[in-house]
TIFIGU-109993 format. One record per atom (N, C-alpha, C): residue in one letter; x, y, z. Coordinates in steps of 0.2 Angstrom, whole numbers, plus 5000, padded with zeros to 4 digits. Layout:
! residues N
AXYZ
...
END
This chain:
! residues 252
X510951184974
X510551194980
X510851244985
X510351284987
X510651324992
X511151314998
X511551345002
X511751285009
X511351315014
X511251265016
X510951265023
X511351245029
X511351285035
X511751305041
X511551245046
X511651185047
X511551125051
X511951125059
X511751135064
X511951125071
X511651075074
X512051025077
X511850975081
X512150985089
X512651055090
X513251035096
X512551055102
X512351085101
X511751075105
X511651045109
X511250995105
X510850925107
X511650865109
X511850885105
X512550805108
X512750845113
X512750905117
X513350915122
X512750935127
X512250955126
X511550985130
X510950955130
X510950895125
X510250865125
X509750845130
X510050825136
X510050795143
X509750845147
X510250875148
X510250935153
X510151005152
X509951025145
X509651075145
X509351075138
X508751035138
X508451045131
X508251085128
X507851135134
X507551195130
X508251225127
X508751235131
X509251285128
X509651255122
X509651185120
X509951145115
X509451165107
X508751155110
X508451175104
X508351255101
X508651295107
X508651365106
X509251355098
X509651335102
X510351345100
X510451315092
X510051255091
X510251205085
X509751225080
X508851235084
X508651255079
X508351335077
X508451375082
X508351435081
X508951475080
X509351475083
X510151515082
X510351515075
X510551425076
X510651415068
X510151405063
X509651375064
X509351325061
X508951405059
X508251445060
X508551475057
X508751555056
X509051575063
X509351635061
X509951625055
X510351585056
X510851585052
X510751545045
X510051545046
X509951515037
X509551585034
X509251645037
X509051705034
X509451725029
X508951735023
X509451745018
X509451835016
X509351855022
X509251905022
X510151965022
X510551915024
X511251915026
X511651875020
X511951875019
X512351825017
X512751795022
X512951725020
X513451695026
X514151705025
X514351735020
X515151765024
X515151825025
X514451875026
X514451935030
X514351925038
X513751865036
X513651835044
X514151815049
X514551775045
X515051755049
X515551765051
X515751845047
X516251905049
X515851935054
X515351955053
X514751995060
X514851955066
X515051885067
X514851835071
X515751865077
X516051845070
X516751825072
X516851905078
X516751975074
X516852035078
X516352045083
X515951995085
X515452015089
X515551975097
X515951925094
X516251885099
X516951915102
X517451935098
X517851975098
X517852045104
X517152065102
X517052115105
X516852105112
X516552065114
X516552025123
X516951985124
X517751975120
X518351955124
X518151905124
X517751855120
X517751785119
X518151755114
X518751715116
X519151715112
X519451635112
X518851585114
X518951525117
X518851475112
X518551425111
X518251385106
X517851395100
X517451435103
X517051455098
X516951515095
X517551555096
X517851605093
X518151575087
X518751535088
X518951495084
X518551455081
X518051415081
X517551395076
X517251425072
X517051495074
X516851555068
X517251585065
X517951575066
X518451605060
X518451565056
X518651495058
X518451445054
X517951455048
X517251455052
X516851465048
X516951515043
X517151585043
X517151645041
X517551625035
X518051575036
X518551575029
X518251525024
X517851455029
X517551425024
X516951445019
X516651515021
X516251545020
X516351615013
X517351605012
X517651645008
X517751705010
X517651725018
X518251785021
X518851775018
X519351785018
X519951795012
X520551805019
X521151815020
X521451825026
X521451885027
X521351915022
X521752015021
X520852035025
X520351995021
X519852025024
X519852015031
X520051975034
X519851945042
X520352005045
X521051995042
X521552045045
X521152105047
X520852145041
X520552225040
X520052225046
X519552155045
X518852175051
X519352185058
X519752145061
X519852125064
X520352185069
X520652205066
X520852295064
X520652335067
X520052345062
X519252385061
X519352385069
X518952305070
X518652315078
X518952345083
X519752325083
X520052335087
X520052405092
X519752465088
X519952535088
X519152545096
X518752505094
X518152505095
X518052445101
X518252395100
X518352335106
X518852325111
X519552355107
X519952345112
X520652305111
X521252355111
X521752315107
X521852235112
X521952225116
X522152155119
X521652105117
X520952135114
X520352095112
X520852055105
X520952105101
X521252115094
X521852065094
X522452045100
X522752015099
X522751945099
X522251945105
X521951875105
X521751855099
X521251885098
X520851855089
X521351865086
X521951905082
X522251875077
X522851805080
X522851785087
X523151735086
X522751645084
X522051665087
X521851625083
X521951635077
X521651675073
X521351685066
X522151665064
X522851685066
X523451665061
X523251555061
X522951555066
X523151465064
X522751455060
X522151475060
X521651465055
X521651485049
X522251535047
X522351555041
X523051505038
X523451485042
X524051475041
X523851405037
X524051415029
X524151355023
X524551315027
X524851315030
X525451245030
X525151215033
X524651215036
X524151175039
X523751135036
X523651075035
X523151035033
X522351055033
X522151075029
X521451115030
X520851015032
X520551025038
X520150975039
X519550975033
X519550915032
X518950905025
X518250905032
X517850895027
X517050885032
X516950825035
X517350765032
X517250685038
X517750685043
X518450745042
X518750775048
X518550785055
X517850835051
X517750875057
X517450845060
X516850795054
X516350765059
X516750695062
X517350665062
X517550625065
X517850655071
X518050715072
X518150755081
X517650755083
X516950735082
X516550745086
X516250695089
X516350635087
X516050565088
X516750525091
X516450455095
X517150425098
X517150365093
X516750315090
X516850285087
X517250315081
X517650265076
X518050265069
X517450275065
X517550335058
X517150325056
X517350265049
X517950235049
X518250185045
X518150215036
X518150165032
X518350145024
X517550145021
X517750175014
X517150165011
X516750115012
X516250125013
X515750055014
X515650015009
X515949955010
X515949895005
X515349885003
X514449905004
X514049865005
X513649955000
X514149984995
X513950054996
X513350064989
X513350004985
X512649984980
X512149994983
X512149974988
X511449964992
X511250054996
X511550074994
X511550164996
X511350214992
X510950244994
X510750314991
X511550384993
X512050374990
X512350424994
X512950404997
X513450425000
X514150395000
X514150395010
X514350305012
X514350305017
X515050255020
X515150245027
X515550235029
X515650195034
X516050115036
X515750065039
X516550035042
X516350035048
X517250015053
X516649965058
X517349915058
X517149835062
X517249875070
X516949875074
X517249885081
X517049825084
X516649785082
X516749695088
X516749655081
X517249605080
X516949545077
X516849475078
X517049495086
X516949405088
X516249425094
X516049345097
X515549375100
X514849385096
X514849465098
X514349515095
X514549535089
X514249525087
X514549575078
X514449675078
X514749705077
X514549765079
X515149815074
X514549865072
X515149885066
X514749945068
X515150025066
X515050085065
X514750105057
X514150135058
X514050145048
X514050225051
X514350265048
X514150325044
X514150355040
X513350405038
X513050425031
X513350495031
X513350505024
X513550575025
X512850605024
X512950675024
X512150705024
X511850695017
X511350665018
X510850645013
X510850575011
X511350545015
X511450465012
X510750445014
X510750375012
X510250315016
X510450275012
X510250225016
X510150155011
X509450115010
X509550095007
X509050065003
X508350025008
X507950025005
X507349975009
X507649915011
X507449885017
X507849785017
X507549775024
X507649705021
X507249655027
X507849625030
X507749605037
X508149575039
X507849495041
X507849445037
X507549405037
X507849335040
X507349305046
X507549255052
X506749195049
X507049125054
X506449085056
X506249115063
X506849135064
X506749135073
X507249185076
X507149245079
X507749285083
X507849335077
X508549345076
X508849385069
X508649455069
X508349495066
X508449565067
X509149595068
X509249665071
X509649705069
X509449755074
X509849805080
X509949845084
X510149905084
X510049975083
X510450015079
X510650075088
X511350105088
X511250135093
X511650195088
X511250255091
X511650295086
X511950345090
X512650375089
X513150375091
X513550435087
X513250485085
X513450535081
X512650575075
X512950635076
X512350665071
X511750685071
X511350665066
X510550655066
X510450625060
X510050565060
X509750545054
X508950525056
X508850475052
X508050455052
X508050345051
X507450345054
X507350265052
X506650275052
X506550225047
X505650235046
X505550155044
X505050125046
X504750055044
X504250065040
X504250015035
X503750015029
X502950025030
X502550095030
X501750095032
X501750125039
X502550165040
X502650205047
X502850255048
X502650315050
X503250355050
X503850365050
X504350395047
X504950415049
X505150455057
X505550405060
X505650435069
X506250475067
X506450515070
X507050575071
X507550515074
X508250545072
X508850495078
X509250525078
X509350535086
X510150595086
X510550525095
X510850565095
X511350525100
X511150505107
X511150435106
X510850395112
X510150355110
X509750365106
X509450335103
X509550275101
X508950225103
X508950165102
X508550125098
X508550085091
X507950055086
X508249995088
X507649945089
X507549875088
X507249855083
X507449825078
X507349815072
X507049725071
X506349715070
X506249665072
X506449615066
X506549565064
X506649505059
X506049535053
X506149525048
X505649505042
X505049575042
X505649635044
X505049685045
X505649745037
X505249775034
X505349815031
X505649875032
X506349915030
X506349985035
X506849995031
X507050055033
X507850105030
X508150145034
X508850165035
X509050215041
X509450275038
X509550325037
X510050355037
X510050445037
X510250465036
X510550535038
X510150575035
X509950645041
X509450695038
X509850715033
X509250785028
X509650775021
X510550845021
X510450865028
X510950905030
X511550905036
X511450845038
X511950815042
X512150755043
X512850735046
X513150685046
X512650635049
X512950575050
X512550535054
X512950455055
X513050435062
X513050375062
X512850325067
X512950255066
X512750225072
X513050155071
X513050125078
X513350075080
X512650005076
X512949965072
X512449895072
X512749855073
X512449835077
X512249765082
X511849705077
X511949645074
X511749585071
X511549555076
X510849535078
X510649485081
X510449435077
X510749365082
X511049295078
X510149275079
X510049245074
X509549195071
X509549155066
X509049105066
X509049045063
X508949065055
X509349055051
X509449045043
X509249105043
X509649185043
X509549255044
X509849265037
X509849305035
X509949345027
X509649415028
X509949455024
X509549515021
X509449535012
X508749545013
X508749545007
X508349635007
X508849654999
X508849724997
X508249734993
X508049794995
X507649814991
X507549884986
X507049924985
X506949954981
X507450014984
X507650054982
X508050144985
X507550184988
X507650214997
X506950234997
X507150334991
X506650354988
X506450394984
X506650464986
X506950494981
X507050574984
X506250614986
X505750594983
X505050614984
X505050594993
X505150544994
X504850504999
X505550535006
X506050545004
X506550565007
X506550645010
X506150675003
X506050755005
X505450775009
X505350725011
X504650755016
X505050735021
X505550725023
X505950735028
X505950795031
X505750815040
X506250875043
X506750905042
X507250945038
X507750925039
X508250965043
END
């Protein structure tokens, strides 16, 4: 499968306060300038790196796009060479800056962050230990207890494409399930309902005895906080997986 170019910093850091400019950012910029396959992505995101470079931005997300640039198979000789390149043309004190980034982002003795790395910098909750409950999963997911007395309240996070399976959350009385979600994008859909969108701050109340399934769009992380609402002889009972057919009509 191709890769496709996923941005959510938009919406988590802008969704509020500047929505128009959050969906410029997450679904046109990235979503899809940077998925045109008219480029490839590790020319793109050499073109990115020197383009920034070249107005003296040398701040966070300078650094992010070296990043990207190596994850992308820029090579270090080749980041050295552009960066060179530019400098005759942007301006050597431009050139300094960027190779002191680019040297920590090249430098092996570093720990290179894996993908639940990165996306665990971005979220405040733990994204915790394989999820014991991971049968019942399309895809590999992630579950840390944050309350256990009280309120029962745990953190699940899916990787991109997970979800779990269809299930009821079955009561006489009360019972159901709370979902706040707290990183990401995924989806929740109820049995003979659409699929709603879920990105951060988002709220489902899940009622007792009602059919449904949660989990992450097919290109990004996703998590959220459950909440167990106490009711009489509560159980959940597993059902069928929902379907990659059923899954790929998904946004994504």
């Amino acid at each position: 499968m191709k890769e496709r170019i996923t941005q959510t910093a938009g919406r988590q850091q802008l969704g509020k306060f500047a929505p128009e400019f959050a969906h410029f950012n997450d679904d046109i910029l990235f979503g899809e300038n940077w998925n045109n396959g008219d480029i490839d992505l590790k020319t793109r995101s050499l073109i990115t790196v020197t383009a920034l470079m070249a107005q003296g931005i040398t701040d966070g997300s300078l650094k992010y796009h070296i990043a990207n640039a190596k994850a992308h198979g820029v090579t270090q000789r080749e980041m050295a060479a552009a960066i060179t390149h530019a400098a005759f043309y942007a301006g050597w004190p431009k050139a300094w800056a960027t190779f002191n980034l680019a040297k920590e982002i090249y430098d092996d003795s570093i720990a290179e962050l894996t993908d639940k790395d990165k996306y665990q910098n971005t979220i405040f909750f733990p994204i915790g230990k394989e999820n014991p409950y991971g049968k019942f999963f399309v895809g590999k997911s992630y579950l840390a207890p944050i309350s256990t007395e009280q309120v029962p309240i745990y953190n699940v996070t899916f990787e991109p494409g997970c979800r779990n399976n269809w299930h009821i959350h079955h009561a006489k009385s009360g019972g159901g399930q709370m979902l706040i979600c707290v990183g990401g994008r995924g989806y929740y859909q109820e049995w003979g309902k659409e699929p709603v969108e879920l990105t951060p701050g988002a709220i489902v109340n899940i009622h007792a005895n009602v059919k449904h399934w949660h989990g992450a769009a097919p290109y990004s992380w996703f998590s959220h906080l459950a909440l167990e609402i106490s009711g009489e002889d509560s159980t959940t009972e597993w059902c069928e997986p929902v379907s990659d057919e059923e899954y790929n009509r998904l946004r994504t």
